[in-house]
BADRENGU-785759 format. One record per residue (C-alpha): x, y, z; residue number from 1. Coordinates in Angstrom, 1 decimal, padded with zeros to 4 digits, always signed. Example, Ala and Ser with C-alpha at 12.3 -4.5 7.8 and 13.67 -1.06 7.14 Angstrom:
<rs>
R      xx      yy      zz  resi
R  +012.3  -004.5  +007.8     1
R  +013.7  -001.1  +007.1     2
</rs>
This chain:
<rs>
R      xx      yy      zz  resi
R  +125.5  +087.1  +071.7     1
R  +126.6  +090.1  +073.8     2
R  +130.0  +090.3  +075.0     3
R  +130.9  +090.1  +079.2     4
R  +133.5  +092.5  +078.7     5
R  +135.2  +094.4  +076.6     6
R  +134.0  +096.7  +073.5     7
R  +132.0  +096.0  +070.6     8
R  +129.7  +097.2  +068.3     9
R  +125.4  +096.5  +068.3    10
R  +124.4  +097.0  +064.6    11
R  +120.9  +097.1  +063.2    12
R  +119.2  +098.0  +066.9    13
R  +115.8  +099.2  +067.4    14
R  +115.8  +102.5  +069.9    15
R  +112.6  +104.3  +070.8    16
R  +112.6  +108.1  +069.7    17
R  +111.3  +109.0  +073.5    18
R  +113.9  +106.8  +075.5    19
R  +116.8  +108.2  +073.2    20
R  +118.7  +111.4  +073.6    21
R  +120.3  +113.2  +071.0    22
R  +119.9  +110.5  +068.2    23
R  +119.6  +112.0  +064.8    24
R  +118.2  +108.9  +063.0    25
R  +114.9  +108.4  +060.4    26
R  +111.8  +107.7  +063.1    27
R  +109.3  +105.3  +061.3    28
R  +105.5  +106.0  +062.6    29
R  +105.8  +103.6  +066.0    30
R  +108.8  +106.1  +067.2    31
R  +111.3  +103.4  +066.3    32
R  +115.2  +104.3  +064.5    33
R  +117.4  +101.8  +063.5    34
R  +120.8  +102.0  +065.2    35
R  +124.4  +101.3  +065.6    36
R  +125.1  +101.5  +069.3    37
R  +129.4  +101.4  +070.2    38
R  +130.1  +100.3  +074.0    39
R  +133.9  +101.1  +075.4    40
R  +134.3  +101.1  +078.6    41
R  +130.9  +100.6  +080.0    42
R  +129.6  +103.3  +077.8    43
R  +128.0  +103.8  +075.2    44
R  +130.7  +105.5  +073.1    45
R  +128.3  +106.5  +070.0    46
R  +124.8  +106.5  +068.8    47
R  +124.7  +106.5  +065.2    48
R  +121.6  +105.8  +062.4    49
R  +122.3  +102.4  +061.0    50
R  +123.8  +102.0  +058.0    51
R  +124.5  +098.5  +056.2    52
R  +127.2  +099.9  +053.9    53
R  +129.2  +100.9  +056.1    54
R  +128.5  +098.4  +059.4    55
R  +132.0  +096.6  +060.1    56
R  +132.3  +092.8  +059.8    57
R  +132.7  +092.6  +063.8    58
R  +129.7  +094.0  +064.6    59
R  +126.8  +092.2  +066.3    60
R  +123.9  +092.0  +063.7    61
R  +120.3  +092.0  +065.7    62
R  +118.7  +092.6  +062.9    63
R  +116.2  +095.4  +064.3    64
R  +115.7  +093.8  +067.6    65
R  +114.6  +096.5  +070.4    66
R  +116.3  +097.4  +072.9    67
R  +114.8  +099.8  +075.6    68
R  +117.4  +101.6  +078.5    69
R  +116.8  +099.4  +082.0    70
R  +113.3  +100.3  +083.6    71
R  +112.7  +102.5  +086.7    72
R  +110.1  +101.0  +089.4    73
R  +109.1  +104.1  +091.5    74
R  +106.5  +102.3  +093.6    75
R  +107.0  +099.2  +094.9    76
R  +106.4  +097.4  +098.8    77
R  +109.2  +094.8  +098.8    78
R  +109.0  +095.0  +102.9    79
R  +105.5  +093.3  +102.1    80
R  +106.9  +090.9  +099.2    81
R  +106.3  +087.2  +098.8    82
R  +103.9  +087.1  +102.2    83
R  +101.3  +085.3  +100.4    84
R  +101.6  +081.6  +101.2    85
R  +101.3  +082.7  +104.8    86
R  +099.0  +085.5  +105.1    87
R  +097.2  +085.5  +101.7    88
R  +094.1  +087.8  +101.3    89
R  +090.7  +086.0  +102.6    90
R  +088.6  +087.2  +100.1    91
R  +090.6  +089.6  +097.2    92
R  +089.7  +093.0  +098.9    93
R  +091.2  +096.0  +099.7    94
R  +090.4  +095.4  +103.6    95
R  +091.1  +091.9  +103.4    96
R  +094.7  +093.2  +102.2    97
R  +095.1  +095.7  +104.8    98
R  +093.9  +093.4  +107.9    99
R  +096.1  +090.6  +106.8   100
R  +099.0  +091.9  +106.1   101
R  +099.1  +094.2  +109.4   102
R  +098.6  +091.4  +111.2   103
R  +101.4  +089.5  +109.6   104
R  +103.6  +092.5  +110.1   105
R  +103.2  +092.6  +113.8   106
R  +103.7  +088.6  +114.1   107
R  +106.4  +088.3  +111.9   108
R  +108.6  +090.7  +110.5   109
R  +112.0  +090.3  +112.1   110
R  +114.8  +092.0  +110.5   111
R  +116.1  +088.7  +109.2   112
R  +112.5  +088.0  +107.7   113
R  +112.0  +091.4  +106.0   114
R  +115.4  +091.4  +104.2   115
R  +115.4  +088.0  +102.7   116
R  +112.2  +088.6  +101.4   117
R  +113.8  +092.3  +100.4   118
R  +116.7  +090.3  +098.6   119
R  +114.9  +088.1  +096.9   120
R  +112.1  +090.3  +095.3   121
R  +115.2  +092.4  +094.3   122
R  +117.0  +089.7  +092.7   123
R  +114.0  +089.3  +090.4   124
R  +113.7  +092.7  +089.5   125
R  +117.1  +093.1  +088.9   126
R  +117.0  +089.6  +086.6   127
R  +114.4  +091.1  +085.0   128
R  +116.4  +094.3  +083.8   129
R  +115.3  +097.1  +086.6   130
R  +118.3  +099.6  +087.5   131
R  +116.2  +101.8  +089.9   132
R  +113.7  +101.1  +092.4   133
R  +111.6  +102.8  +095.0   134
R  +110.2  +100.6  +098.1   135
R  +107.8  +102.2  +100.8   136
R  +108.4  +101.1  +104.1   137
R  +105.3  +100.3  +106.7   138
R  +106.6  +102.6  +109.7   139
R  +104.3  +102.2  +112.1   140
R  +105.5  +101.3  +114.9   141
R  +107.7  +099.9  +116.3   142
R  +108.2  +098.7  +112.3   143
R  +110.0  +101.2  +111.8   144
R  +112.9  +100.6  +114.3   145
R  +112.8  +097.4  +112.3   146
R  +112.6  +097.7  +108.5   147
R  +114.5  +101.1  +108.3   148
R  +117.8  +099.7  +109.4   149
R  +117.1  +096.6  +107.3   150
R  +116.4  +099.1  +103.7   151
R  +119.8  +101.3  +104.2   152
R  +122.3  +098.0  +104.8   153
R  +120.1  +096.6  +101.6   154
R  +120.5  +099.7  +099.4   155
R  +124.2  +099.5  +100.8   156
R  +124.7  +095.9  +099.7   157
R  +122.9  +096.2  +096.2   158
R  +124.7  +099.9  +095.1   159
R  +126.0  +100.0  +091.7   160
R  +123.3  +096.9  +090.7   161
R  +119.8  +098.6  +091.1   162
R  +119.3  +102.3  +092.8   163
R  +117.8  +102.1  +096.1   164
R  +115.4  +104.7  +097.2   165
R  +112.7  +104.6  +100.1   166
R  +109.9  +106.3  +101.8   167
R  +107.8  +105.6  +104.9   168
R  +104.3  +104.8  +104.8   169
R  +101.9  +105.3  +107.5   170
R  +098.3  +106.1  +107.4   171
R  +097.6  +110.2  +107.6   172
R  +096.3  +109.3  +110.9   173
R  +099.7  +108.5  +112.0   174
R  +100.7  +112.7  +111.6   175
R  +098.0  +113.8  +114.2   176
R  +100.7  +112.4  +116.7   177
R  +103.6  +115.4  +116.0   178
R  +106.1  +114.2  +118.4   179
R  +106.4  +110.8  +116.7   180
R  +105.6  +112.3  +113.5   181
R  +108.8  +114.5  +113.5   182
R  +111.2  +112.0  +114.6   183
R  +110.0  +109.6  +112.1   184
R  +111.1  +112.7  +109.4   185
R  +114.2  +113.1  +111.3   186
R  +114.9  +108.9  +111.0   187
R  +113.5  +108.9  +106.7   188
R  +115.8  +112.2  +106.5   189
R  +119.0  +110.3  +108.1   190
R  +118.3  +107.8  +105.5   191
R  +118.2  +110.1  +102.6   192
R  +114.9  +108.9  +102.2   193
R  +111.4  +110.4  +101.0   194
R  +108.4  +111.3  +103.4   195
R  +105.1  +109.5  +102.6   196
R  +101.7  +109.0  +103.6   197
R  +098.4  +107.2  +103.0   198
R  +095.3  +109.9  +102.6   199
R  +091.6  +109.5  +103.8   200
R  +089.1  +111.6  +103.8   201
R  +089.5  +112.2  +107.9   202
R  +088.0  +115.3  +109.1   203
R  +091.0  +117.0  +109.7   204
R  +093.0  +116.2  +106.7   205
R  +094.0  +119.8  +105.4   206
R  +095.9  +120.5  +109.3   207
R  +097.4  +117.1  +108.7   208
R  +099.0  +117.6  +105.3   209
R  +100.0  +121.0  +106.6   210
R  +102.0  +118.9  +109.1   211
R  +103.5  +116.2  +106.4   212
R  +104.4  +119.4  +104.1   213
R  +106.3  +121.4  +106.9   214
R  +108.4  +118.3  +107.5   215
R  +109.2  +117.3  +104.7   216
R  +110.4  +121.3  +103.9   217
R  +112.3  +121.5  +107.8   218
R  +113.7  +118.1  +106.5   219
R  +114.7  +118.9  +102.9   220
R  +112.8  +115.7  +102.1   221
R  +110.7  +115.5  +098.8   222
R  +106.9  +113.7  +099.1   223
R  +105.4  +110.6  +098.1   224
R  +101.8  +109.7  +098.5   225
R  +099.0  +107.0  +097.9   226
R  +095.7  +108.8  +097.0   227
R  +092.6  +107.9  +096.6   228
R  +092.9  +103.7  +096.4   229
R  +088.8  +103.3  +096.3   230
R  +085.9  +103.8  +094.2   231
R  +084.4  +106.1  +096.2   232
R  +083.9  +109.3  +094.3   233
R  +084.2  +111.3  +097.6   234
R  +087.7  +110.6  +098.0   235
R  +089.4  +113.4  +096.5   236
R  +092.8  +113.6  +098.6   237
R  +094.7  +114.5  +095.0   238
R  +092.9  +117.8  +095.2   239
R  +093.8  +118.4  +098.7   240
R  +097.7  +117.3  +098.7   241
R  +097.7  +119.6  +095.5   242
R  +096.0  +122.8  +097.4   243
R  +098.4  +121.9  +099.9   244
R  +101.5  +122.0  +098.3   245
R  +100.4  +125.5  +096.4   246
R  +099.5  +127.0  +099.8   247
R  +102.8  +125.5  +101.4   248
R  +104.9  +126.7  +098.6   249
R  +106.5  +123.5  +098.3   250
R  +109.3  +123.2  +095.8   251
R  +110.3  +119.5  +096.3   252
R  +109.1  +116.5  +093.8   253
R  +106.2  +115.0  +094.7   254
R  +105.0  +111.7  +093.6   255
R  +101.4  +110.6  +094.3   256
R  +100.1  +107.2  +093.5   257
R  +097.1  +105.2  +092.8   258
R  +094.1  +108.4  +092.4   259
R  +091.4  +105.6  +091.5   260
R  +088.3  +107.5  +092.6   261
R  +089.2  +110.1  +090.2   262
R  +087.8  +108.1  +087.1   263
R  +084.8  +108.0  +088.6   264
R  +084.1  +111.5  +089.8   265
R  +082.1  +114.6  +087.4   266
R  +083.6  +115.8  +084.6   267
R  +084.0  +119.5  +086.8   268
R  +085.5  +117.8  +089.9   269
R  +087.8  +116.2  +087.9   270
R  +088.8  +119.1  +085.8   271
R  +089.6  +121.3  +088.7   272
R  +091.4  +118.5  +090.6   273
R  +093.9  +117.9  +087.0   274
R  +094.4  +122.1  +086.7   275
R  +095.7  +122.1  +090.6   276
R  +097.9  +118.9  +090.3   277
R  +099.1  +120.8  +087.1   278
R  +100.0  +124.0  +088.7   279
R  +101.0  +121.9  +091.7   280
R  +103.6  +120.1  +089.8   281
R  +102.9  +116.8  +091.2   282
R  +103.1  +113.2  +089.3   283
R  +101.5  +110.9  +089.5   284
R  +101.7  +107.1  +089.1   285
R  +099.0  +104.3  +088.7   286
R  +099.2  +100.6  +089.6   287
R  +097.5  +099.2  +086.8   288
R  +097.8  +095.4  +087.7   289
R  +097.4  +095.8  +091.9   290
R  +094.4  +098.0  +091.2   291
R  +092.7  +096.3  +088.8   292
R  +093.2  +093.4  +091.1   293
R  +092.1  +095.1  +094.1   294
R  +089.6  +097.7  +092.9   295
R  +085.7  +097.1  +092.4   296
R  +085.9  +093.1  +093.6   297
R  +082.6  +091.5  +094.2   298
R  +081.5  +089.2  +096.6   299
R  +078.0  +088.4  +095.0   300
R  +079.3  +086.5  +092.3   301
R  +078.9  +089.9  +089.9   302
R  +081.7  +091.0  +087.4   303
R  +083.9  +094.5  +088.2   304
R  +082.7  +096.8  +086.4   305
R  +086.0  +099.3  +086.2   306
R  +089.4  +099.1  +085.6   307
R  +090.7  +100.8  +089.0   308
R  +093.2  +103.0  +086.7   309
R  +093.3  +106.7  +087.0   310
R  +093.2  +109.3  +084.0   311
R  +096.6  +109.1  +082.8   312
R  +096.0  +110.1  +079.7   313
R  +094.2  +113.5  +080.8   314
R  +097.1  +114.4  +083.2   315
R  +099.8  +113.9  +080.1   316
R  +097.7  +116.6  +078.2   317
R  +098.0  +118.6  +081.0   318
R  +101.9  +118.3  +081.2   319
R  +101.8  +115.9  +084.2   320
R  +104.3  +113.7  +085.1   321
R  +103.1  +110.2  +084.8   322
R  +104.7  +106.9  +085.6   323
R  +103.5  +103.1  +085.8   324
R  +104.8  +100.5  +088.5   325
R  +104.9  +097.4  +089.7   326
R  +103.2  +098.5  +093.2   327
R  +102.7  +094.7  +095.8   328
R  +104.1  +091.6  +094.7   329
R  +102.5  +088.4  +096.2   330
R  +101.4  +089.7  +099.2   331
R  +097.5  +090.3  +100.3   332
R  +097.1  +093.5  +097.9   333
R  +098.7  +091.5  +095.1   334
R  +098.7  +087.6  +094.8   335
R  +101.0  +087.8  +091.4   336
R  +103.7  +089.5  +090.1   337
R  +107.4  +089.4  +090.0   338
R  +108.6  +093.0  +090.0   339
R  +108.8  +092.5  +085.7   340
R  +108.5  +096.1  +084.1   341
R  +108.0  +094.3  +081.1   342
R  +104.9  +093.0  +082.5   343
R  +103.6  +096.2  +084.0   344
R  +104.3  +098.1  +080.8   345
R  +102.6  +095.3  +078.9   346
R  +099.7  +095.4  +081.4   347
R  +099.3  +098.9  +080.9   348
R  +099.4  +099.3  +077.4   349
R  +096.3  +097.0  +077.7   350
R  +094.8  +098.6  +080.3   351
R  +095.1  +102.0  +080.1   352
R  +095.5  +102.1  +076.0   353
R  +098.8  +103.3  +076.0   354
R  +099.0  +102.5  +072.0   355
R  +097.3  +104.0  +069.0   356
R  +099.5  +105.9  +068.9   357
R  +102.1  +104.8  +071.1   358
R  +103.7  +108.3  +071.7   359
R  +106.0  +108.8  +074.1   360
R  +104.3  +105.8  +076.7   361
R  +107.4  +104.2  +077.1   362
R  +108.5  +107.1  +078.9   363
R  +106.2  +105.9  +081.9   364
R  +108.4  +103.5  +083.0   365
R  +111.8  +104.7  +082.6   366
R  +112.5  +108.1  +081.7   367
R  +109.9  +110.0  +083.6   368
R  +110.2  +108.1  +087.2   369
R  +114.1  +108.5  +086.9   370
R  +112.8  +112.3  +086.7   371
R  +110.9  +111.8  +089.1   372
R  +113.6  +110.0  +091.4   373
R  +116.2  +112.8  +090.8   374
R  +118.3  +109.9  +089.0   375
R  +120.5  +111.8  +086.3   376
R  +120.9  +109.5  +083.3   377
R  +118.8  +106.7  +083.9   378
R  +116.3  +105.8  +081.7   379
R  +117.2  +106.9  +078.1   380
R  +119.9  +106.3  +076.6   381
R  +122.4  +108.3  +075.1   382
R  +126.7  +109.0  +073.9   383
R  +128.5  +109.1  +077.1   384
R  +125.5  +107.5  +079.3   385
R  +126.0  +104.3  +080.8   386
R  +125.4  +101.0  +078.9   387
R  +122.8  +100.1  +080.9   388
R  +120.2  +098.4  +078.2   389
R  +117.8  +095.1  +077.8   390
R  +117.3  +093.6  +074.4   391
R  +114.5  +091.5  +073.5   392
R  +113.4  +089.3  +070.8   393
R  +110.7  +091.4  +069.8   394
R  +111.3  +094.0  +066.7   395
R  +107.9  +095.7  +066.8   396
R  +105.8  +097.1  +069.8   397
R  +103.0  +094.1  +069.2   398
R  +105.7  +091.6  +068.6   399
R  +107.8  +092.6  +071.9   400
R  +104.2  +093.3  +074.0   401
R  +103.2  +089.9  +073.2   402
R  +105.3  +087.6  +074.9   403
R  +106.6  +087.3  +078.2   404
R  +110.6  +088.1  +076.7   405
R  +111.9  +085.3  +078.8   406
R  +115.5  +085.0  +076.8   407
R  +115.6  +089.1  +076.9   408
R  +119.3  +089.8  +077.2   409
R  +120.2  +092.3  +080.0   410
R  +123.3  +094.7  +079.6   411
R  +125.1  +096.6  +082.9   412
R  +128.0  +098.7  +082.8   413
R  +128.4  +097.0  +079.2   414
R  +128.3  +093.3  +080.4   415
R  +125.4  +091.1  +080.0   416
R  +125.1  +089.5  +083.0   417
R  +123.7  +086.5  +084.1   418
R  +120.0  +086.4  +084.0   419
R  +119.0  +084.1  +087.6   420
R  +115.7  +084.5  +088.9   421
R  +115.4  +083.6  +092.8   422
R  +113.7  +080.0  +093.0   423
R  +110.1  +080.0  +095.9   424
R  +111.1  +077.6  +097.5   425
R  +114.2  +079.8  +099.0   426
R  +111.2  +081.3  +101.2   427
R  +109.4  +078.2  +102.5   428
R  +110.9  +077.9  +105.7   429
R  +110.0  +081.7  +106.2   430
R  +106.3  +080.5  +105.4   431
R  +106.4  +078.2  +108.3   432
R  +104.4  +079.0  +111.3   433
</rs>
């Protein structure tokens, strides 16, 4: 149906009011214009409202099909990815996860072990229609002699396919050791990567994110962080990287993921914690499908009470930045998954109600993580912008949220291209003690 080269006109397209720049069209109540959409030259030449009296006989009908720009994954472990037939969790918890796959890390991850697994989960996500992607990096060591090396000839070999972006991870532990601290910031910096951390409640966890913030600001490097991953209402870690950043006077982006305990704290605690993240100008980004896979398991043959999701929808009144990702795929955090925005938008819309109304959701995994990324003129779509663009079967949010969009048709530079997911059993003789 779409053209691998040349130009051509879409005629009668669905676009979403909040993924769409500049469109002067008729918006009916689910955000949705109908569109004529002109590609020259890898570009989308023109954006024009749809009109049947006027549409040329060459043009490609799609009769009110959707199509959304190509998604933005802003947290995502694909160092970790696809571990699972080899190390999987022992019993679906969030220690089980972090036991076994340390101890997988330190027996097997080569560099020729981490960057197959890195290609392949890559291959998916690009099959699947991402164009940008952020991947933390376990660095502790010697990991990260390993797996930073491995990232930068990845990003190298991918460029001009999907964005590559990365930032270290290492519990906040990690920082009280300043020698190894800073030339870990030097090594993320040479990579024009982002500084990141894991928070816990630790006694001393105010001097330590004074001594992630001054890096990253020596550094020039901007902050990501996981927050919070537990349902203990004690954990409030968003509050403190917040505080810390006013009091540091940091101007770099921020991203801060998970913030589970934060559902389940008093109405006060969490008020004051949204106002400073506010004025702090972090974002934030929940893992609706790791979390709710992780968060509140049972062992005593009991259901999980709680979804494991932060308050999303309280941070967007509040002008926060807010994004949804993919987070582990088929590793011990995360026994599914396949790096499919699709599926993590659909899973969130479910999850976290991102419908009645619909609003301005979709922004959450496109628009607002490319903001978030510093990645100019990804995820919306506009004249002059690439033609970078998936379209699906569906013609209506519940027809397009309902099905897995197997056949969805994925457009680069222009070009559909060809649509191969990675087969398992590439990975078996990696999953061979």
């Amino acid at each position: 149906m779409i053209p691998t080269s040349g130009s051509y006109r879409l005629a009668n397209v669905r676009l979403h009011r909040s993924l769409t720049l500049g469109l002067a069209a008729a918006f009916d109540p689910d955000g949705f214009a109908l569109v004529d959409i002109t590609i020259a030259n890898g570009k989308i030449a023109d954006l024009a409202a749809h009109d049947r009296a006027v549409a040329p006989a060459d043009a490609i009908d799609l009769s009110g099909r959707i199509v959304l720009p190509c998604f933005v994954d802003c947290h995502t472990h694909i160092d970790k990815g696809h571990i699972w037939p080899r190390k999987p969790n022992p019993d679906g918890t969030f220690m089980g996860a972090l036991n076994a796959a340390g101890a997988d890390r330190a027996a097997r991850w080569s560099a020729e072990d981490v960057a197959r697994r890195m290609d392949f989960s890559l291959r998916s996500a690009y099959a699947h229609g991402t164009k940008a992607l952020r991947t933390h990096l376990d660095s502790v060591p010697p990991q990260e002699e390993i797996s930073w090396p491995v990232f930068e000839t990845m990003r190298e070999t991918w460029r001009g396919r999907i964005d590559l972006q990365a930032a270290c991870l290492l519990g906040i532990e990690g920082v009280r050791d300043k020698v190894w601290f800073e030339r870990l910031a030097k090594r993320v910096a040479a990579a024009k990567g982002v500084l990141g951390v894991v928070t816990y409640m630790v006694p001393d966890l105010e001097e330590l994110l004074d001594r992630v913030f001054a890096q990253a600001i020596k550094h020039g490097l901007d902050l990501d962080f996981h927050a919070d991953e537990t349902e203990d209402i004690a954990a409030i870690s968003l509050k403190k990287i917040a505080e810390a950043s006013l009091w540091n006077g940091f101007d770099g982006n921020i991203l801060v993921g998970h913030c589970c305990s934060l559902s389940r704290q008093p109405d006060l605690e969490v008020l004051d914690t949204l106002d400073k993240v506010a004025k702090a100008g972090l974002a934030v980004v929940s893992l609706p499908m790791c979390n709710l896979y992780l968060q509140d398991r049972r062992n005593d043959g009991t259901t999980p009470r709680w979804r494991g999701v932060t308050l999303l929808h309280e941070m967007k009144a509040r002008g926060i930045k807010v994004a949804v990702a993919s987070d582990n795929t088929r590793d011990p955090f995360y026994a599914y998954g396949d790096l499919d925005m699709l599926e993590v938008h659909r899973m969130a819309t479910r999850i976290l109600h991102f419908d009645h109304p619909v609003g301005d959701w979709p922004r959450a995994v496109a628009a607002t993580p490319a903001e978030v990324m510093r990645l100019e003129g990804v995820g919306t779509l506009a004249a002059g912008g690439s033609a970078d663009f998936i379209v699906f079967k569906g013609r209506s949010w519940t027809e397009l949220l309902s099905r897995p969009e197997s056949n969805r048709i994925v457009v680069r530079e222009g070009m559909a291209i060809e649509r191969k997911l990675p087969d398992y059993a590439e990975l078996d003789e990696l999953m061979v003690e």
